[in-house]
Biopython code that builds the backbone (N, CA, C, O; Angstrom):
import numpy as np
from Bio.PDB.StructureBuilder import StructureBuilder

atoms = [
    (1, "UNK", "N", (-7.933, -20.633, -1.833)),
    (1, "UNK", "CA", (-9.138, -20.048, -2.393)),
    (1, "UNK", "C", (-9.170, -18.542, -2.087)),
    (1, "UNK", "O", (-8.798, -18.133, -0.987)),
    (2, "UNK", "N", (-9.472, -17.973, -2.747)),
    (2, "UNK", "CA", (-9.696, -16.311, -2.953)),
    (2, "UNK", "C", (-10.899, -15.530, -2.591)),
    (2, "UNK", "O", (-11.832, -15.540, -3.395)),
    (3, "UNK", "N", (-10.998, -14.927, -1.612)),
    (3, "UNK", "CA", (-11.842, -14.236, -1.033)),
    (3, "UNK", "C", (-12.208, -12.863, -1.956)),
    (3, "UNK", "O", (-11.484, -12.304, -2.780)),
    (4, "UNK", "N", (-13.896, -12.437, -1.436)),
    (4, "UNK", "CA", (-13.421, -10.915, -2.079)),
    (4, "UNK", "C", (-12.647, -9.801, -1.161)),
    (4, "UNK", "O", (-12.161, -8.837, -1.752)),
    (5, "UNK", "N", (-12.525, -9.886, 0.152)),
    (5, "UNK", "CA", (-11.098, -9.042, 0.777)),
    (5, "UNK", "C", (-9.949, -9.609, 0.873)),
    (5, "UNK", "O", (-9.458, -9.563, 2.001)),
    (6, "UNK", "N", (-9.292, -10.179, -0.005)),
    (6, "UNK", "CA", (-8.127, -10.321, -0.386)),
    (6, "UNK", "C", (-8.134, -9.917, -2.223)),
    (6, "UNK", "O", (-7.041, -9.526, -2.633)),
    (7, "UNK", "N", (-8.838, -9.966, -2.877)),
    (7, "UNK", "CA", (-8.644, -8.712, -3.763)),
    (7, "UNK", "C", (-8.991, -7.732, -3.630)),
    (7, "UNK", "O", (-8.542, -6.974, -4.490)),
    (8, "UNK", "N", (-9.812, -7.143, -2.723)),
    (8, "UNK", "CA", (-9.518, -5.420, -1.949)),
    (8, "UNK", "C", (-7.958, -5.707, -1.481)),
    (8, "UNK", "O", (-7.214, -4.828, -1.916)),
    (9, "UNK", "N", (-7.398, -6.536, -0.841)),
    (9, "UNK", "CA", (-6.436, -6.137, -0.045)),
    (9, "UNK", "C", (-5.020, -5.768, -1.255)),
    (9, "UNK", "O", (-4.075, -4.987, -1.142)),
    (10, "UNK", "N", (-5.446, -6.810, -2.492)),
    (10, "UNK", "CA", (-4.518, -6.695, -3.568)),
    (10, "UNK", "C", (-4.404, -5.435, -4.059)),
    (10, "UNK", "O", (-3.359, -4.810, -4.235)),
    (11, "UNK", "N", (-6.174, -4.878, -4.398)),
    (11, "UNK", "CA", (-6.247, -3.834, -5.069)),
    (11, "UNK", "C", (-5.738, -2.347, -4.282)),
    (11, "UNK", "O", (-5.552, -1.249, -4.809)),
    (12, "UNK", "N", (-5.576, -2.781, -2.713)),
    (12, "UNK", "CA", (-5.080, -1.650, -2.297)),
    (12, "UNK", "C", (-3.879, -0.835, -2.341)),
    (12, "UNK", "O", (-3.708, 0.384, -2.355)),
    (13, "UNK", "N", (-2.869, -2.119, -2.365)),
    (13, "UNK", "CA", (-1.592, -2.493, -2.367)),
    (13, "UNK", "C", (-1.281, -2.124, -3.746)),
    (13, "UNK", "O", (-0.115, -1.740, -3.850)),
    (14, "UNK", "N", (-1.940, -2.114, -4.836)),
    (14, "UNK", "CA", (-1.612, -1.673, -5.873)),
    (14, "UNK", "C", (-1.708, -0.305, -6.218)),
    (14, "UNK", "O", (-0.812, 0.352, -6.748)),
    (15, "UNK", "N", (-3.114, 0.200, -5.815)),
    (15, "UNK", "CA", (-3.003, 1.531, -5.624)),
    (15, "UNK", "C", (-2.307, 2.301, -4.938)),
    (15, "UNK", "O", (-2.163, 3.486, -5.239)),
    (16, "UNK", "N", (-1.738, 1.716, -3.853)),
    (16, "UNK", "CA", (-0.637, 2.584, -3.293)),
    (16, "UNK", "C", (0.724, 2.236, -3.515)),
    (16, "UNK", "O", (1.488, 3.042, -2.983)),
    (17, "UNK", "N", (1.473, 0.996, -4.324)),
    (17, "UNK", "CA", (2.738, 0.998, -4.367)),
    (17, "UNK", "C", (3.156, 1.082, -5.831)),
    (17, "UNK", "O", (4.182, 1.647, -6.208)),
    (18, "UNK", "N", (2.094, 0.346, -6.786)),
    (18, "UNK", "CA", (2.103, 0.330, -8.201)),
    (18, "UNK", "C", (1.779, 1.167, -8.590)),
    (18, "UNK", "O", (2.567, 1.726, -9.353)),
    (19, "UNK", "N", (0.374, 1.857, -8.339)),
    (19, "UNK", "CA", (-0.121, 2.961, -9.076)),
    (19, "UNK", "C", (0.751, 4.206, -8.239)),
    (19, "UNK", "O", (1.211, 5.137, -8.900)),
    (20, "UNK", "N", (0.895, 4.165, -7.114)),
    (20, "UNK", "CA", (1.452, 5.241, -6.750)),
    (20, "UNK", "C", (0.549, 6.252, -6.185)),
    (20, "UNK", "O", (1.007, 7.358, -5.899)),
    (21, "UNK", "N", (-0.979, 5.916, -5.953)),
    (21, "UNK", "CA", (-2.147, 7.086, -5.743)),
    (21, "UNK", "C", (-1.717, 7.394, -4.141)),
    (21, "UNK", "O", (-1.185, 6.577, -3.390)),
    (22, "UNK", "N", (-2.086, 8.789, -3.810)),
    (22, "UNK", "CA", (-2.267, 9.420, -2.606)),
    (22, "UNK", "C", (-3.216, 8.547, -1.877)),
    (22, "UNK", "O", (-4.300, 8.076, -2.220)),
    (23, "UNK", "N", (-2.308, 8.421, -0.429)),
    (23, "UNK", "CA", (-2.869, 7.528, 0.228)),
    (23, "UNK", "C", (-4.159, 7.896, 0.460)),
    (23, "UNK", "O", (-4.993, 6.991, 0.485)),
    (24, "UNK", "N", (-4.668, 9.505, 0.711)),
    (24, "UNK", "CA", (-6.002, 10.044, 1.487)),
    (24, "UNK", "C", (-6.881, 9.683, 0.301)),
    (24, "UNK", "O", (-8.039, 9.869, 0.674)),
    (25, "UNK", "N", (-6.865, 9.241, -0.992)),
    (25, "UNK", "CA", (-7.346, 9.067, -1.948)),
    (25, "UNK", "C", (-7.743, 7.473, -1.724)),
    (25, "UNK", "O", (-8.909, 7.102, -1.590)),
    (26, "UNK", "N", (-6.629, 6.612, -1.703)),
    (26, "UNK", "CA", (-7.235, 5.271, -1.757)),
    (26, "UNK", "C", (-8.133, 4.900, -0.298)),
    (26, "UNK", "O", (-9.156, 4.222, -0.220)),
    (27, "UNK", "N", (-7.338, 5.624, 0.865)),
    (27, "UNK", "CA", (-8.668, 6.161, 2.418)),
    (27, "UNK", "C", (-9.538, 5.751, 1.745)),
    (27, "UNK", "O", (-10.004, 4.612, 1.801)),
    (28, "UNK", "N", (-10.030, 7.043, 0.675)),
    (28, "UNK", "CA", (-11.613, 7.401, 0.327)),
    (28, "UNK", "C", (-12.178, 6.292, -0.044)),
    (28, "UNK", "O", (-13.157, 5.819, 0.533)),
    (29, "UNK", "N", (-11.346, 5.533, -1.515)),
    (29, "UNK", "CA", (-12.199, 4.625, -2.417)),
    (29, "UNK", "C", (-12.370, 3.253, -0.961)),
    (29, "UNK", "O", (-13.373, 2.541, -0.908)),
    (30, "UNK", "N", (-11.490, 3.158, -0.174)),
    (30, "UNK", "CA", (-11.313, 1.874, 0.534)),
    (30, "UNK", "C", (-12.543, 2.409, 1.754)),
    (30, "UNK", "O", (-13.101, 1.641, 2.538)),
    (31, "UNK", "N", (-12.742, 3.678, 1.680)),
    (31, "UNK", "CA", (-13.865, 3.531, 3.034)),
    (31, "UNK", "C", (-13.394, 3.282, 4.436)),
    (31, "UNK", "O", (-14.068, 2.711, 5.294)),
    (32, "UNK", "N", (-11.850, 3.888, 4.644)),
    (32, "UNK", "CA", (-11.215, 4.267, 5.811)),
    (32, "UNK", "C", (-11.206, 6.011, 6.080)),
    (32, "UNK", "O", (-10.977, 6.977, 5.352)),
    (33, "UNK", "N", (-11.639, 5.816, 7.736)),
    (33, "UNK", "CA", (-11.471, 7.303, 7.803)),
    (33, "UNK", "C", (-10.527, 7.914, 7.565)),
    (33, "UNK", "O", (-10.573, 9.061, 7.119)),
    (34, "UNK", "N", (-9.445, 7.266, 7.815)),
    (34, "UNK", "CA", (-8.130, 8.408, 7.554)),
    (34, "UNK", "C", (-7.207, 7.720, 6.367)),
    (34, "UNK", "O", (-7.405, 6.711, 5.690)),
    (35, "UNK", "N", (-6.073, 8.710, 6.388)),
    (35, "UNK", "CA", (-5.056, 7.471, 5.445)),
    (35, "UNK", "C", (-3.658, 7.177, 6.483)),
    (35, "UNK", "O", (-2.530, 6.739, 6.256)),
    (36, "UNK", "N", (-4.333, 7.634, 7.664)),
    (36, "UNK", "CA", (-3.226, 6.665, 8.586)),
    (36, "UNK", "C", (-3.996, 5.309, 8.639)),
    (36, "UNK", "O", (-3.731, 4.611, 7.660)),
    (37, "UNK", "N", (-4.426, 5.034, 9.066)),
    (37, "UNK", "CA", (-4.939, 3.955, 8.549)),
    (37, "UNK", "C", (-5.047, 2.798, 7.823)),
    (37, "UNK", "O", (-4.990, 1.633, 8.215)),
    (38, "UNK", "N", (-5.201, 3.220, 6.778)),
    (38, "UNK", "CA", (-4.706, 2.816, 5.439)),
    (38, "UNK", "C", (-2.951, 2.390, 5.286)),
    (38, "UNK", "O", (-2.390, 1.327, 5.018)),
    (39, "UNK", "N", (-2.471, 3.687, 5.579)),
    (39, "UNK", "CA", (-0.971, 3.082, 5.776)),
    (39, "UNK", "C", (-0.621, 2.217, 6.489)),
    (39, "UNK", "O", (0.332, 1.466, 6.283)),
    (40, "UNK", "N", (-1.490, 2.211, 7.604)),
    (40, "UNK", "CA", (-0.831, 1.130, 9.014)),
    (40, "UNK", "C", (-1.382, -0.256, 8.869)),
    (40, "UNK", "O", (-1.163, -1.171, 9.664)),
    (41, "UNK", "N", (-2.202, -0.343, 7.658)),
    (41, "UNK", "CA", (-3.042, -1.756, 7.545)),
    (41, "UNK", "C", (-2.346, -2.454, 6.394)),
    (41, "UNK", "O", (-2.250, -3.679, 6.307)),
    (42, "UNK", "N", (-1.723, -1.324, 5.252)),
    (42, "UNK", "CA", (-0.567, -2.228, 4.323)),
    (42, "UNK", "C", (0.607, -1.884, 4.180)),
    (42, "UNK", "O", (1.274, -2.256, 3.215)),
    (43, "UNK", "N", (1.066, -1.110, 5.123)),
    (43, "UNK", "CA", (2.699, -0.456, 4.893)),
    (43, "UNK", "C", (3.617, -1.483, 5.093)),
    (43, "UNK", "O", (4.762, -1.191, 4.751)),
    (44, "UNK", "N", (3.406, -2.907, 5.673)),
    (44, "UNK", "CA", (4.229, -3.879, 5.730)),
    (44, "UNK", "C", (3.989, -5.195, 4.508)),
    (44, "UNK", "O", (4.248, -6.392, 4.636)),
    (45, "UNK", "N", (3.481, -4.560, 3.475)),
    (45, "UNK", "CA", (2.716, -5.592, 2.621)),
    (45, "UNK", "C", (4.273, -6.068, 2.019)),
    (45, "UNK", "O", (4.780, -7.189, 1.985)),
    (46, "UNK", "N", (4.937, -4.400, 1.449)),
    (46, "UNK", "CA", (6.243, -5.144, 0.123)),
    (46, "UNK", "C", (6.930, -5.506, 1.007)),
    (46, "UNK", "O", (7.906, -4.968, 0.485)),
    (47, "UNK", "N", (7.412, -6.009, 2.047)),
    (47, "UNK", "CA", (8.433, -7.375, 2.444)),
    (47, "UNK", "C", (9.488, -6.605, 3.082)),
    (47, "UNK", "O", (9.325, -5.774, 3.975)),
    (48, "UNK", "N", (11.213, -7.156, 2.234)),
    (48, "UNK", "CA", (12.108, -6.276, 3.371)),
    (48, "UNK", "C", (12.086, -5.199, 3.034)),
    (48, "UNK", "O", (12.021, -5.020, 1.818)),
    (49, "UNK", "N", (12.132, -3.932, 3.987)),
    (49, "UNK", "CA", (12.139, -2.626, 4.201)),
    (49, "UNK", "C", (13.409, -1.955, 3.594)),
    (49, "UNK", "O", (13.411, -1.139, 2.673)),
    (50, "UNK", "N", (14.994, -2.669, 4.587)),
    (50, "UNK", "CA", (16.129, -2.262, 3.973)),
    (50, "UNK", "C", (16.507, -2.731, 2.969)),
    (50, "UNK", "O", (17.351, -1.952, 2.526)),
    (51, "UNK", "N", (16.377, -3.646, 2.251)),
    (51, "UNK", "CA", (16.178, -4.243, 0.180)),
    (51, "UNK", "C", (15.641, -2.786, 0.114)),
    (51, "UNK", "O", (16.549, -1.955, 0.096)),
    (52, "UNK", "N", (14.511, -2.329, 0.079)),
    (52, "UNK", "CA", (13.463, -1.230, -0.593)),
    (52, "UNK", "C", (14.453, 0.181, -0.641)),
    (52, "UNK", "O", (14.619, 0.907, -1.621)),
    (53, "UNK", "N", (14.975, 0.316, 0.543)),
    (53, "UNK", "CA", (15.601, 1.825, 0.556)),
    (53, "UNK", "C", (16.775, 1.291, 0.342)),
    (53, "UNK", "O", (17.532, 2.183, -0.041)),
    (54, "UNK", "N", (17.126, 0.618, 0.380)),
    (54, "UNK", "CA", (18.664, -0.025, -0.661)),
    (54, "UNK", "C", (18.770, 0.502, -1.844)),
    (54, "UNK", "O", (19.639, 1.215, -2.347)),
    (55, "UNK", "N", (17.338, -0.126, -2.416)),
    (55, "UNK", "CA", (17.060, 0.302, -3.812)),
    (55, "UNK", "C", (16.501, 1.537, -4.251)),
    (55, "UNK", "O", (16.587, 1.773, -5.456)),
    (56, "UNK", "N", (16.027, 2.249, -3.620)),
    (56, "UNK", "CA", (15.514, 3.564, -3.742)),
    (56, "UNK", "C", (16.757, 4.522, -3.839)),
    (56, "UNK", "O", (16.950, 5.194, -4.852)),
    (57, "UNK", "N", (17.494, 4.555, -2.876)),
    (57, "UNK", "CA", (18.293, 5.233, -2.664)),
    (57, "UNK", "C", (20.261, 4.919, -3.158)),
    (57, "UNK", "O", (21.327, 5.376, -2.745)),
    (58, "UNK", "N", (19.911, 4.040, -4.085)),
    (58, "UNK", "CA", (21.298, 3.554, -4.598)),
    (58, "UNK", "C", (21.875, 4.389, -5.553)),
    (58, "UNK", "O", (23.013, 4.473, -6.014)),
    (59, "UNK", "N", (20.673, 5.079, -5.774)),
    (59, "UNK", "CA", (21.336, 6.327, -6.667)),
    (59, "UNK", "C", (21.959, 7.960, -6.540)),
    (59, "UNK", "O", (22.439, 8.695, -7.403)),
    (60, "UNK", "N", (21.733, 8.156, -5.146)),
    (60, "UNK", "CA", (22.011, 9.026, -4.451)),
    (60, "UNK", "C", (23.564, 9.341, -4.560)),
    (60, "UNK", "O", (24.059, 10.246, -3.888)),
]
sb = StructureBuilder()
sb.init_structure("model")
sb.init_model(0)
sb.init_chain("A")
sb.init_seg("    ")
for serial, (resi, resn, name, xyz) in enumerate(atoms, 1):
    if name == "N":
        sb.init_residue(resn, " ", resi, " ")
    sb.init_atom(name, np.array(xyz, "f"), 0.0, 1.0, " ", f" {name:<3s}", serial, name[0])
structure = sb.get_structure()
């Protein structure tokens, strides 16, 4: 069953990996003081880390 902070938690995660918005921006809309914060509450959301910069950086 689906809470309403687990679609904040979706919608955050989207704004910062899908949409791509500045973290101090989604801070604001999410009502965290900072955007450390913010980073440190979903920076482990997308899964494996080295997959990610695997893929980021395969083109280098």
């Amino acid at each position: 069953m689906w809470h309403p902070h687990d679609l904040r938690h979706v919608a955050a995660c989207w704004m910062l990996f899908d949409g791509g918005l500045d973290p101090a921006v989604v801070a604001t809309l999410l009502g965290h003081a900072n955007a450390a914060f913010t980073l440190s509450r979903y920076v482990g959301v997308r899964g494996d880390l080295s997959a990610t910069v695997t893929a980021a950086t395969e083109d280098w």
